[in-house]
Structures are given as structure tokens and as C-alpha cells.
PDB file with SEQRES, HELIX, SHEET and CRYST1 records, atoms N, CA, C and O in Angstrom:
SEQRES   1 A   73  UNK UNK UNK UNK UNK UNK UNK UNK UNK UNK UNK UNK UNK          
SEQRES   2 A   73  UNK UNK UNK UNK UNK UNK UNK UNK UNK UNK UNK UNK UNK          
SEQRES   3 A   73  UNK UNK UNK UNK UNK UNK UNK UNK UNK UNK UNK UNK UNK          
SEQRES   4 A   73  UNK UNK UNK UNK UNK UNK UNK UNK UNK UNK UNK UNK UNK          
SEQRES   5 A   73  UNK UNK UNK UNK UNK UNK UNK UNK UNK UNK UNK UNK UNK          
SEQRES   6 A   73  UNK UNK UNK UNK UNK UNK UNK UNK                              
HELIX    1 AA1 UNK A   15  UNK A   25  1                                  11    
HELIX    2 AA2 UNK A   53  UNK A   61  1                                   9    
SHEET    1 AA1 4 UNK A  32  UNK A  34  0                                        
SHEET    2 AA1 4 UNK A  41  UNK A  46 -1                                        
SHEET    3 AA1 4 UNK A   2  UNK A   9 -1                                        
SHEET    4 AA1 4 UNK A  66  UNK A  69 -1                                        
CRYST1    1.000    1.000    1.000  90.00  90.00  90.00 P 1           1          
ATOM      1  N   UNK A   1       0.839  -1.172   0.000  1.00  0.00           N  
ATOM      2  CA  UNK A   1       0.000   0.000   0.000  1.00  0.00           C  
ATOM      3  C   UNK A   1       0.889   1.241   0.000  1.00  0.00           C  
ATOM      4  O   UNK A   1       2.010   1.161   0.503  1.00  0.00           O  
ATOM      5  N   UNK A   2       0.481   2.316  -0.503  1.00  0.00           N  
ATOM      6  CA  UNK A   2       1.603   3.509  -0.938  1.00  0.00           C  
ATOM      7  C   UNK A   2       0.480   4.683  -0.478  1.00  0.00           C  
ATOM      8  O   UNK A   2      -0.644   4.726  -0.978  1.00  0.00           O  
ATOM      9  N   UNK A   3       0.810   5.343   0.239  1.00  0.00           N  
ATOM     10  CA  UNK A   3       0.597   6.552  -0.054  1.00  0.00           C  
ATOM     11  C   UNK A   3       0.578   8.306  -0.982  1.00  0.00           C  
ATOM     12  O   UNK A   3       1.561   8.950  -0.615  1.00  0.00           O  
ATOM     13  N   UNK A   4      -0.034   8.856  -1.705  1.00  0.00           N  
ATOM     14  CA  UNK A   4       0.167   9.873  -2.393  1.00  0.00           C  
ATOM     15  C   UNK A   4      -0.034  11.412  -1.835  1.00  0.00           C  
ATOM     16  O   UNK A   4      -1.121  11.382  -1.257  1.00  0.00           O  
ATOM     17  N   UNK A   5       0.442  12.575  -1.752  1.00  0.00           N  
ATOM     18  CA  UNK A   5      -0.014  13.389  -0.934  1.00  0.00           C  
ATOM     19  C   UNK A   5       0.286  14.708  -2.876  1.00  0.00           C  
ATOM     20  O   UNK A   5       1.321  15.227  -3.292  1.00  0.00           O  
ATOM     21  N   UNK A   6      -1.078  14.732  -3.434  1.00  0.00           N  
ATOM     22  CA  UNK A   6      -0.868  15.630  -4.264  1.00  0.00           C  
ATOM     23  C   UNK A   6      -1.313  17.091  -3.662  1.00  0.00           C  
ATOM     24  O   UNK A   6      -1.867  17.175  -2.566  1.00  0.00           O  
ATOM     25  N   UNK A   7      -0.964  18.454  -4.636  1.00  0.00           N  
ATOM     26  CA  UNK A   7      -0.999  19.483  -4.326  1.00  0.00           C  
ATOM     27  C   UNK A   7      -1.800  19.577  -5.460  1.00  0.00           C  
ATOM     28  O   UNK A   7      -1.637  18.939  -6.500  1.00  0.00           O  
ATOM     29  N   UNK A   8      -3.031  20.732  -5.131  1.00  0.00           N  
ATOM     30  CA  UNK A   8      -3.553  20.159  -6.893  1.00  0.00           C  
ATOM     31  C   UNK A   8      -4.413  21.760  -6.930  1.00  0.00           C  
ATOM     32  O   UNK A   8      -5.079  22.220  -6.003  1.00  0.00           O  
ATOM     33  N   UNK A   9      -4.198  22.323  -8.100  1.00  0.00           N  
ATOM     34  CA  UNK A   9      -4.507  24.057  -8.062  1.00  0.00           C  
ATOM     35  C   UNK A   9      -5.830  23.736  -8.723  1.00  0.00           C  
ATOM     36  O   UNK A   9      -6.210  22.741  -9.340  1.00  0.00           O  
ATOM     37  N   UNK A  10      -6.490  25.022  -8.367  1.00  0.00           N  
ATOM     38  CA  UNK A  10      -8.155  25.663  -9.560  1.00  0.00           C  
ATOM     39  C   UNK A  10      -9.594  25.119  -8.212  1.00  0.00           C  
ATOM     40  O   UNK A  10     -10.774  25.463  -8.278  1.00  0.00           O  
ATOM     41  N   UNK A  11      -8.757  23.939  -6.780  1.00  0.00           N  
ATOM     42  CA  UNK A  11     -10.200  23.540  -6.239  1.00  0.00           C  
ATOM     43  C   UNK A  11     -10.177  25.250  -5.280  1.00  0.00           C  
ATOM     44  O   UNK A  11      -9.151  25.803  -4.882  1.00  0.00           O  
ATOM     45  N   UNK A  12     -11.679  25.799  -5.102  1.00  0.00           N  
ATOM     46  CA  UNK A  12     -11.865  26.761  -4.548  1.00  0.00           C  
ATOM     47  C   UNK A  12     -13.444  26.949  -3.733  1.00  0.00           C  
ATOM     48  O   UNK A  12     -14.009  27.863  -3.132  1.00  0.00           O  
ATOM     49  N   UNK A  13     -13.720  25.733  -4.047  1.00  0.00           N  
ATOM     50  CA  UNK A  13     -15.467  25.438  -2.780  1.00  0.00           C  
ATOM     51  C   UNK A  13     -15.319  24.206  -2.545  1.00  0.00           C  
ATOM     52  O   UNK A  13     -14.546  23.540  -3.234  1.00  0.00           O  
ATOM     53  N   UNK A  14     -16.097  23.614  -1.431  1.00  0.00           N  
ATOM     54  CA  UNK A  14     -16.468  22.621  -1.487  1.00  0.00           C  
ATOM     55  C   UNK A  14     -17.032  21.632  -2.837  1.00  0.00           C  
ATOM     56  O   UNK A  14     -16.828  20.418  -2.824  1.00  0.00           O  
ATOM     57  N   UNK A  15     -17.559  22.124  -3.670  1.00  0.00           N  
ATOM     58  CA  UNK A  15     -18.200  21.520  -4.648  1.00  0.00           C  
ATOM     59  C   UNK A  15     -17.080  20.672  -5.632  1.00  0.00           C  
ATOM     60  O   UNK A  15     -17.126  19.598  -6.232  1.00  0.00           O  
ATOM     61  N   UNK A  16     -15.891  21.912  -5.443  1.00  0.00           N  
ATOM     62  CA  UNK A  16     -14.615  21.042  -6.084  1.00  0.00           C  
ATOM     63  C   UNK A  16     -13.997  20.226  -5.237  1.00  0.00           C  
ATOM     64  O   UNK A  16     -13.279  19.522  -5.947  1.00  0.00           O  
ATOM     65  N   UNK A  17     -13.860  19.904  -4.081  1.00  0.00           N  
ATOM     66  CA  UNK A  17     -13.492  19.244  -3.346  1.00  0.00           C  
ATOM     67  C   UNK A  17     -14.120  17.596  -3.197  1.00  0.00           C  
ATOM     68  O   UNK A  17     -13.599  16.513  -2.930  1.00  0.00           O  
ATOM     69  N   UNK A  18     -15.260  17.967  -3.463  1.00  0.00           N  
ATOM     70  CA  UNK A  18     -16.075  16.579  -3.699  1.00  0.00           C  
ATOM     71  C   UNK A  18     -15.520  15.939  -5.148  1.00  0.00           C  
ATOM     72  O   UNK A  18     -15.367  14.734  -5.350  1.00  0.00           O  
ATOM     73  N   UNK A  19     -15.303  16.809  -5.930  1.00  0.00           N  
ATOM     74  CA  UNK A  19     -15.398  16.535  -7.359  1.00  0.00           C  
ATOM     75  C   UNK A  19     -14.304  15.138  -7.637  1.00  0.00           C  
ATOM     76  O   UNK A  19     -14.264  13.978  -8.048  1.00  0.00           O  
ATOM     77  N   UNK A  20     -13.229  16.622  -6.879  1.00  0.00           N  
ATOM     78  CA  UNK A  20     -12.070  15.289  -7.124  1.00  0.00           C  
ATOM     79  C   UNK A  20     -11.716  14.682  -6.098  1.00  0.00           C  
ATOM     80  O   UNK A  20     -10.657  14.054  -6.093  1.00  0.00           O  
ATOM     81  N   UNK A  21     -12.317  14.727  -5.295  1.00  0.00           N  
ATOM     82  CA  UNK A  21     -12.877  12.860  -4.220  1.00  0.00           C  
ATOM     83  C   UNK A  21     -13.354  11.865  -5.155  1.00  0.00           C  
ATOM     84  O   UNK A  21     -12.912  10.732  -5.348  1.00  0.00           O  
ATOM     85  N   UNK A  22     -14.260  12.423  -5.668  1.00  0.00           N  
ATOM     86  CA  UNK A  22     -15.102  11.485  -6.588  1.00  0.00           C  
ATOM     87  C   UNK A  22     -14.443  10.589  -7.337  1.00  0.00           C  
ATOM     88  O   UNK A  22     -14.582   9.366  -7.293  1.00  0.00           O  
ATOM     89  N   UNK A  23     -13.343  11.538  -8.393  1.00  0.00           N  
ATOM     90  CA  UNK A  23     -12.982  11.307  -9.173  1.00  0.00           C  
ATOM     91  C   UNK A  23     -11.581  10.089  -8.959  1.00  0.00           C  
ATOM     92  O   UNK A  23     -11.217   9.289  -9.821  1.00  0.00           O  
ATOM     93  N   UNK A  24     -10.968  10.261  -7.532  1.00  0.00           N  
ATOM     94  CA  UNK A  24      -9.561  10.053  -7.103  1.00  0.00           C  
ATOM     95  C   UNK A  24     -10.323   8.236  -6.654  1.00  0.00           C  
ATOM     96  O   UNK A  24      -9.928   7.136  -7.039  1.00  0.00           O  
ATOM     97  N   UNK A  25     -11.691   8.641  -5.574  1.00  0.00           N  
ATOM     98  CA  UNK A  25     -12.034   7.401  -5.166  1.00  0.00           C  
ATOM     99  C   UNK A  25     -12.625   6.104  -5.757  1.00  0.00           C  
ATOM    100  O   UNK A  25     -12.622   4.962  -5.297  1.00  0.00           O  
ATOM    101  N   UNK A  26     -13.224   6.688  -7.112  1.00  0.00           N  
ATOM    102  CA  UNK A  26     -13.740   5.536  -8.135  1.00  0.00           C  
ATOM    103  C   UNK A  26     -12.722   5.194  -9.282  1.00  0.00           C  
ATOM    104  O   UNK A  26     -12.905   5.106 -10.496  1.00  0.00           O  
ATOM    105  N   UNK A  27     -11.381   4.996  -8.375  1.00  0.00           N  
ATOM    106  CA  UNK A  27     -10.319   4.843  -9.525  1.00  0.00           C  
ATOM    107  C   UNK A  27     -10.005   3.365  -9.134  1.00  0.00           C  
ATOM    108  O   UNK A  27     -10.451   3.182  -8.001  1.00  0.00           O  
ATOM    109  N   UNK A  28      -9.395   2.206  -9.641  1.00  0.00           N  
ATOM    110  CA  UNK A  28      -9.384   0.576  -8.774  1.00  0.00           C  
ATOM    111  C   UNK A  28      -8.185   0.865  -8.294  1.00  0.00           C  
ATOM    112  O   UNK A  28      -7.408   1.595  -8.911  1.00  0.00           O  
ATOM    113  N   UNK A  29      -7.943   0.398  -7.301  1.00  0.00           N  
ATOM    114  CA  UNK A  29      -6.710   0.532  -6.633  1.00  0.00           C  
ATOM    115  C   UNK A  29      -6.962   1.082  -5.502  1.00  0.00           C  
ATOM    116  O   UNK A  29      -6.530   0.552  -4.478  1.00  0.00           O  
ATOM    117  N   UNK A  30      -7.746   2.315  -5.443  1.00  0.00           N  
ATOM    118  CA  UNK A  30      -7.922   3.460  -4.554  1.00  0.00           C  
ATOM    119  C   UNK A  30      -8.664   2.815  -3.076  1.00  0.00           C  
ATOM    120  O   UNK A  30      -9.818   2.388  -3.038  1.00  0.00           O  
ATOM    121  N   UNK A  31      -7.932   2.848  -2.167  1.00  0.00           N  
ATOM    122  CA  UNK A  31      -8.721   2.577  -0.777  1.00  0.00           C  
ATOM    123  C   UNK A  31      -9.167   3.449  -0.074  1.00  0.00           C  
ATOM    124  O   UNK A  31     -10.261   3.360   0.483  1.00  0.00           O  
ATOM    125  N   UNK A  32      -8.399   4.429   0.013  1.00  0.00           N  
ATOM    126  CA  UNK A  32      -9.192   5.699   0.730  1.00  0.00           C  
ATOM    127  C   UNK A  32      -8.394   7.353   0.279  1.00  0.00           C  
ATOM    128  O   UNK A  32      -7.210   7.503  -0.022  1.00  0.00           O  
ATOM    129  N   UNK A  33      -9.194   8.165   0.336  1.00  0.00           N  
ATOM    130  CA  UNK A  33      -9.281   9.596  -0.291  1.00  0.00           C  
ATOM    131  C   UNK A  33      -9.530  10.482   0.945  1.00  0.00           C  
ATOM    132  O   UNK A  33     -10.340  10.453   1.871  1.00  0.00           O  
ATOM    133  N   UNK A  34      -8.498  11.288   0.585  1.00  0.00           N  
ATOM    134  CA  UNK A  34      -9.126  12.791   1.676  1.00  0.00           C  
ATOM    135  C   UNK A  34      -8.717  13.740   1.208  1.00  0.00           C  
ATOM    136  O   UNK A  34      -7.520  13.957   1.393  1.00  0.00           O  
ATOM    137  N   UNK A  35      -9.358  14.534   0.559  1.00  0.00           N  
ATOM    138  CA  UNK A  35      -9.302  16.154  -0.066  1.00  0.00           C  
ATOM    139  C   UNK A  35      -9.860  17.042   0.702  1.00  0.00           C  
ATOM    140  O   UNK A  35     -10.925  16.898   1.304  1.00  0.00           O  
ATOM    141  N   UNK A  36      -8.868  18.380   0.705  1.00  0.00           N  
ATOM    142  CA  UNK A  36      -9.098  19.361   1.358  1.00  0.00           C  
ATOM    143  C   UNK A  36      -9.203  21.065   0.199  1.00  0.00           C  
ATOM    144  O   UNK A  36      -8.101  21.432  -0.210  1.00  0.00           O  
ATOM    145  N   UNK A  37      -9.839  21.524  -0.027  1.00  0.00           N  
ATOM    146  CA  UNK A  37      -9.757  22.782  -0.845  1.00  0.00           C  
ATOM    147  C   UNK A  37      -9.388  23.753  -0.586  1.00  0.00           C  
ATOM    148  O   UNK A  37      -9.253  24.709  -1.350  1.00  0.00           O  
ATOM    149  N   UNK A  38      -9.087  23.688   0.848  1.00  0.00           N  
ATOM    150  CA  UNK A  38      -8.544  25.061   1.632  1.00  0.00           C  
ATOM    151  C   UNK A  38      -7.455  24.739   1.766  1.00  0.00           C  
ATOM    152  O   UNK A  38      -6.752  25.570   2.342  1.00  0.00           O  
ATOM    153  N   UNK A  39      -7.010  23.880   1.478  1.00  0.00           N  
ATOM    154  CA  UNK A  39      -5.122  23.397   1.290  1.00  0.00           C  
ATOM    155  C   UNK A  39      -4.752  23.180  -0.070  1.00  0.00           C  
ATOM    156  O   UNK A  39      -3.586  23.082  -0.452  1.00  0.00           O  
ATOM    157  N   UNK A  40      -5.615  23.117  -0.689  1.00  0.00           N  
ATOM    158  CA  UNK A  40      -5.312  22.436  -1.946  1.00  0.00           C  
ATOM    159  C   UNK A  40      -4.705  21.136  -2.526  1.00  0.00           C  
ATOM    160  O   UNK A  40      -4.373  20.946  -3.696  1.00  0.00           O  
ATOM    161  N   UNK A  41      -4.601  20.023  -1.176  1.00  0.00           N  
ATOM    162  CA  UNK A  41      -4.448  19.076  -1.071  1.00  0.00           C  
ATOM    163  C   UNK A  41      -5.225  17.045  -0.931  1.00  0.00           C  
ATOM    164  O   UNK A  41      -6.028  16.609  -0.106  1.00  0.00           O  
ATOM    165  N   UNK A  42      -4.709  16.498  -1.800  1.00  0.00           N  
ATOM    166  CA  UNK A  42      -5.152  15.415  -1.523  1.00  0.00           C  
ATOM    167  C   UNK A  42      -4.297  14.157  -0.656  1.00  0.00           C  
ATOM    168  O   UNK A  42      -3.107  13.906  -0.847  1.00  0.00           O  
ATOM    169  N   UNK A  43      -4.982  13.601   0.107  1.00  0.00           N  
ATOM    170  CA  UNK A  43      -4.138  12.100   0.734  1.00  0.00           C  
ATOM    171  C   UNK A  43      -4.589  11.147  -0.077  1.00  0.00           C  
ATOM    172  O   UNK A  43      -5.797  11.028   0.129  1.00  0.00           O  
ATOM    173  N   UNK A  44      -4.102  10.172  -1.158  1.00  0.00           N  
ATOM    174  CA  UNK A  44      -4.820   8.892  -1.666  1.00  0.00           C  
ATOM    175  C   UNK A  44      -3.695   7.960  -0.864  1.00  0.00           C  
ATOM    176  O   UNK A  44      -2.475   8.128  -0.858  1.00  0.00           O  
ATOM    177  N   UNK A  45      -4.343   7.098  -0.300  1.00  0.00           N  
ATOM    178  CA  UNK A  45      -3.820   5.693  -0.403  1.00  0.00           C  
ATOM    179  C   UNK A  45      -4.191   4.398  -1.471  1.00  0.00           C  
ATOM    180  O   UNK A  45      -5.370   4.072  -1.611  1.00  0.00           O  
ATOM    181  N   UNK A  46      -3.504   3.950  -1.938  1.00  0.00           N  
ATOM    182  CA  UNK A  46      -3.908   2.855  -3.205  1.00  0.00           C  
ATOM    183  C   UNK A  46      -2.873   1.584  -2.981  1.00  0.00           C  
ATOM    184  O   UNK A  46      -1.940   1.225  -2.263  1.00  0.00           O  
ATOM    185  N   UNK A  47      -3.402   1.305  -3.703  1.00  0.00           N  
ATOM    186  CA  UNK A  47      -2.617  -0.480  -4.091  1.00  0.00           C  
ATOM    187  C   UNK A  47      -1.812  -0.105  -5.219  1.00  0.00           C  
ATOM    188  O   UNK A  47      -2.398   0.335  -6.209  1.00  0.00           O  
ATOM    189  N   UNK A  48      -0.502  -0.216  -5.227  1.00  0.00           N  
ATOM    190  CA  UNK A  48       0.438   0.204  -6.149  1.00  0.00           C  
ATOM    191  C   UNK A  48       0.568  -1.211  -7.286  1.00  0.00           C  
ATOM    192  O   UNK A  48       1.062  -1.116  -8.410  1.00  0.00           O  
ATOM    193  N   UNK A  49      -0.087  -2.703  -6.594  1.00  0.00           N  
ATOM    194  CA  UNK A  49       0.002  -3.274  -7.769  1.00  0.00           C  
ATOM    195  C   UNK A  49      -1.058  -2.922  -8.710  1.00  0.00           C  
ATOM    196  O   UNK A  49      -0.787  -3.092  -9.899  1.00  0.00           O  
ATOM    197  N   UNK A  50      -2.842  -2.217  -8.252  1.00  0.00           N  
ATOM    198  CA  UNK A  50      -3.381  -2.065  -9.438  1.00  0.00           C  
ATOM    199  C   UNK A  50      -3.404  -1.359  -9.535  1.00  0.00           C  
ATOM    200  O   UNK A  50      -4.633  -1.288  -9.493  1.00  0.00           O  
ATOM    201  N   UNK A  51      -2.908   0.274  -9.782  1.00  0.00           N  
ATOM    202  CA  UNK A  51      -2.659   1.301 -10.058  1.00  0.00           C  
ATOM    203  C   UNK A  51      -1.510   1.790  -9.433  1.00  0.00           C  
ATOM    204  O   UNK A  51      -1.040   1.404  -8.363  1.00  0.00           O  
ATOM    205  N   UNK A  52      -0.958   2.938 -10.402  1.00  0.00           N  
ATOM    206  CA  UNK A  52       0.107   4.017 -10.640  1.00  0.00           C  
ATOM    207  C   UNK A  52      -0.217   5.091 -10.194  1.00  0.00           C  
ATOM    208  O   UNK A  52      -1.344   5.553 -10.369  1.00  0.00           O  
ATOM    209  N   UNK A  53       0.892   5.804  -9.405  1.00  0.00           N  
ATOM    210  CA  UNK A  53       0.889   7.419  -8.983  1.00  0.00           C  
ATOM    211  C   UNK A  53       0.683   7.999 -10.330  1.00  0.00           C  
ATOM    212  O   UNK A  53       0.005   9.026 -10.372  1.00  0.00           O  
ATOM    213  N   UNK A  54       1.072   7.600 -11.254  1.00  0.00           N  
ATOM    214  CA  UNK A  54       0.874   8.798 -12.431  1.00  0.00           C  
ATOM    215  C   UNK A  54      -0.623   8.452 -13.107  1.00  0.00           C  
ATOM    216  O   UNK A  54      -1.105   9.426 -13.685  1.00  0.00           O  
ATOM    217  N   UNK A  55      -1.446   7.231 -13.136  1.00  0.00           N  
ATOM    218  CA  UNK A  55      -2.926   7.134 -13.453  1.00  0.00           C  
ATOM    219  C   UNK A  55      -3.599   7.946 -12.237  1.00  0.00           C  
ATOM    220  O   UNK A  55      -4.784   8.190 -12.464  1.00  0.00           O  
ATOM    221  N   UNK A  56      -3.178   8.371 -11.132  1.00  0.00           N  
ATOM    222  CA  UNK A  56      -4.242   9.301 -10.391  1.00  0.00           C  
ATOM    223  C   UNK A  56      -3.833  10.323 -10.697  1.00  0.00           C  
ATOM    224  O   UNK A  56      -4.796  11.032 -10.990  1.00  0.00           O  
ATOM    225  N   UNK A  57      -2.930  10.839 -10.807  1.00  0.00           N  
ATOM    226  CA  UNK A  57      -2.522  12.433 -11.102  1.00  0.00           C  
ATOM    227  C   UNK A  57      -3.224  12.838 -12.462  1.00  0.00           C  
ATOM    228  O   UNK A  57      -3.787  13.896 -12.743  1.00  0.00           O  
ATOM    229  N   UNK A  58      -3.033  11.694 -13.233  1.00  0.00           N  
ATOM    230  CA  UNK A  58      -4.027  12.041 -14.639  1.00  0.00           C  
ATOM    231  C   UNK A  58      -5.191  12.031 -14.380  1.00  0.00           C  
ATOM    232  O   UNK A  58      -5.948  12.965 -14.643  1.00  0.00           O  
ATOM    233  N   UNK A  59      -5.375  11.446 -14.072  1.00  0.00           N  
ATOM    234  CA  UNK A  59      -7.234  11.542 -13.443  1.00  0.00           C  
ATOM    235  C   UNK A  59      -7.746  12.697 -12.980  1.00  0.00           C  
ATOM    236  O   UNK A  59      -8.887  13.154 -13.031  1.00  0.00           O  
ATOM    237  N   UNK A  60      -6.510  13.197 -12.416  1.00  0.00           N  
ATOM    238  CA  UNK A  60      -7.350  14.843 -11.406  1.00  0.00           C  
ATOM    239  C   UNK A  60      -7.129  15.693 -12.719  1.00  0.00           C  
ATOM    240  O   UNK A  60      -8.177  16.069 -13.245  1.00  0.00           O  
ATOM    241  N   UNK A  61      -5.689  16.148 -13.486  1.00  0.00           N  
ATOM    242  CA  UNK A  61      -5.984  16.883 -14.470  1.00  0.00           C  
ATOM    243  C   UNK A  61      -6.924  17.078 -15.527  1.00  0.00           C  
ATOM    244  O   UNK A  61      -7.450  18.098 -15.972  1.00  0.00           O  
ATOM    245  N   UNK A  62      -7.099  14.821 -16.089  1.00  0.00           N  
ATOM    246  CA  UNK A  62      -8.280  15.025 -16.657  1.00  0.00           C  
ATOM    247  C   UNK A  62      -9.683  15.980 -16.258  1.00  0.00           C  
ATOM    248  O   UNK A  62     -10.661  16.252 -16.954  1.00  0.00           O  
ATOM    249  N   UNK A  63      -9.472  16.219 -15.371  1.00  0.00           N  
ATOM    250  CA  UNK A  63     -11.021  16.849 -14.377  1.00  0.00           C  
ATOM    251  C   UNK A  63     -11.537  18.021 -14.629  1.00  0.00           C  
ATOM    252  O   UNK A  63     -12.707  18.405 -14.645  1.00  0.00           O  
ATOM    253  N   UNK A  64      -9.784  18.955 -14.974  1.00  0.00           N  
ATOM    254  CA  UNK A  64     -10.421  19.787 -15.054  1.00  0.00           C  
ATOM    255  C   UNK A  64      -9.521  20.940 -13.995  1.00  0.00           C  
ATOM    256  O   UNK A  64      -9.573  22.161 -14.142  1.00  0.00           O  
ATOM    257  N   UNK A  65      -8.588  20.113 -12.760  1.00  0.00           N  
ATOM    258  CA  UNK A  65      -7.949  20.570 -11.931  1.00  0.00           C  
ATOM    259  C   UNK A  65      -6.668  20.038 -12.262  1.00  0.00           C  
ATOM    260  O   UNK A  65      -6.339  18.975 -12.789  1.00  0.00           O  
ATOM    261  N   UNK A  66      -6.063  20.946 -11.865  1.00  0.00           N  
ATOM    262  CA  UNK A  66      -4.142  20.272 -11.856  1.00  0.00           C  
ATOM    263  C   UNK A  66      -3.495  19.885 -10.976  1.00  0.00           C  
ATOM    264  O   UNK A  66      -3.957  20.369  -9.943  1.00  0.00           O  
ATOM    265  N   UNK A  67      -2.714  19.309 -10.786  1.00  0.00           N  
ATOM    266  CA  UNK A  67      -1.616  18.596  -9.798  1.00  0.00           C  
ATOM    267  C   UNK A  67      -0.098  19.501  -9.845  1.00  0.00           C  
ATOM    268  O   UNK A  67       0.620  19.290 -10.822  1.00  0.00           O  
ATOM    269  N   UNK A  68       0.245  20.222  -9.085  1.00  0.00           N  
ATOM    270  CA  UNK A  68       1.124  21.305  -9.382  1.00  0.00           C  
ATOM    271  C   UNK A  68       2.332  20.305  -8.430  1.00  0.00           C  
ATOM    272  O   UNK A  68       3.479  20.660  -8.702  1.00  0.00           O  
ATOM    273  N   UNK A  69       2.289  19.506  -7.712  1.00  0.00           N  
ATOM    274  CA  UNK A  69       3.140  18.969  -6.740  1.00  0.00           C  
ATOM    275  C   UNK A  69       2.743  17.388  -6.661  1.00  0.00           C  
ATOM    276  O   UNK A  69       1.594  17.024  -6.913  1.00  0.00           O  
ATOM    277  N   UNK A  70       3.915  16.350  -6.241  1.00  0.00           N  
ATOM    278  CA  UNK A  70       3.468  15.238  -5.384  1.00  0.00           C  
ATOM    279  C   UNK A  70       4.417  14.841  -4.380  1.00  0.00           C  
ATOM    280  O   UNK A  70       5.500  15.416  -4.271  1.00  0.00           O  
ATOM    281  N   UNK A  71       4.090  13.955  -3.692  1.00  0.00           N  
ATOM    282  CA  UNK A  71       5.258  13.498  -2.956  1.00  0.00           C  
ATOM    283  C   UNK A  71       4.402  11.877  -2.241  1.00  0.00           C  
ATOM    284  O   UNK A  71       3.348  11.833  -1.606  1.00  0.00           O  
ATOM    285  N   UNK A  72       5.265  10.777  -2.618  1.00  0.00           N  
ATOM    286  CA  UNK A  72       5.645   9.487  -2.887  1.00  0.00           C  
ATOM    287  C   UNK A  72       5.632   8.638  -1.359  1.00  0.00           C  
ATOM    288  O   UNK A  72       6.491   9.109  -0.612  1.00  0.00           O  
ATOM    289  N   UNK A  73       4.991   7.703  -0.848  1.00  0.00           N  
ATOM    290  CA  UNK A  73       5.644   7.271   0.691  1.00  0.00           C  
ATOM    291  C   UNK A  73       4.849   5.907   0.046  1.00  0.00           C  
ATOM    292  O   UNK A  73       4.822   4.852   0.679  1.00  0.00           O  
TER     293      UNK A  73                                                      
END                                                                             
């Protein structure tokens, strides 16, 4: 299990904050999600055998939001 801690620019209400919960938590791999918009930060934990740090980071840009930072544990 791996942890991800992205920095991710453009969330600015709650409404975006859900968005890319949504988006981070219906990914396979993904066990648990915590986004914050007033930090501009996400926690994913995932299963690194069925998914990649770089298939969630695409996922949030796909969205619509960017990933300006990550950092790996």
C-alpha cells in the first residue's frame, strides 16, 4: 500500500473538493481519499500493484484541476 499526498490548483469550494474525491475514489486501486480545498491538497492511499501514482494524477488533471506537486511514501 503507498501513499500519495498531491498538491492540486483551480479547487476553490467545497463543490470542487467533492469533485475530485469522486474522481480520485472511483479509480481501482484506490482505498481511501481525503481532499481538502482550503489546502489544496489530496491524501490517496492505493494499491500500487493495481494502479500508478501517475494514473491518479491524470485523473485529477483530466477533471479539469491540476496537480502542481506530489510526494511518494
Amino acid at each position: 500500500m503507498k501513499t500519495l499526498i498531491l498538491t492540486i490548483s483551480g479547487m476553490t469550494c467545497t463543490g470542487c473538493e467533492r469533485t475530485v474525491n469522486r474522481v480520485i475514489a472511483q479509480l481501482p486501486g484506490v482505498t481511501e481519499t481525503t481532499v481538502n480545498y482550503k489546502t489544496g491538497q489530496a491524501e490517496v492511499k492505493f494499491d500500487d500493484n493495481r494502479i500508478s501514482a501517475e494514473k491518479i494524477m491524470d485523473a485529477v488533471n483530466d477533471s479539469g484541476y491540476k496537480v502542481t506537486n506530489h510526494n511518494l511514501s
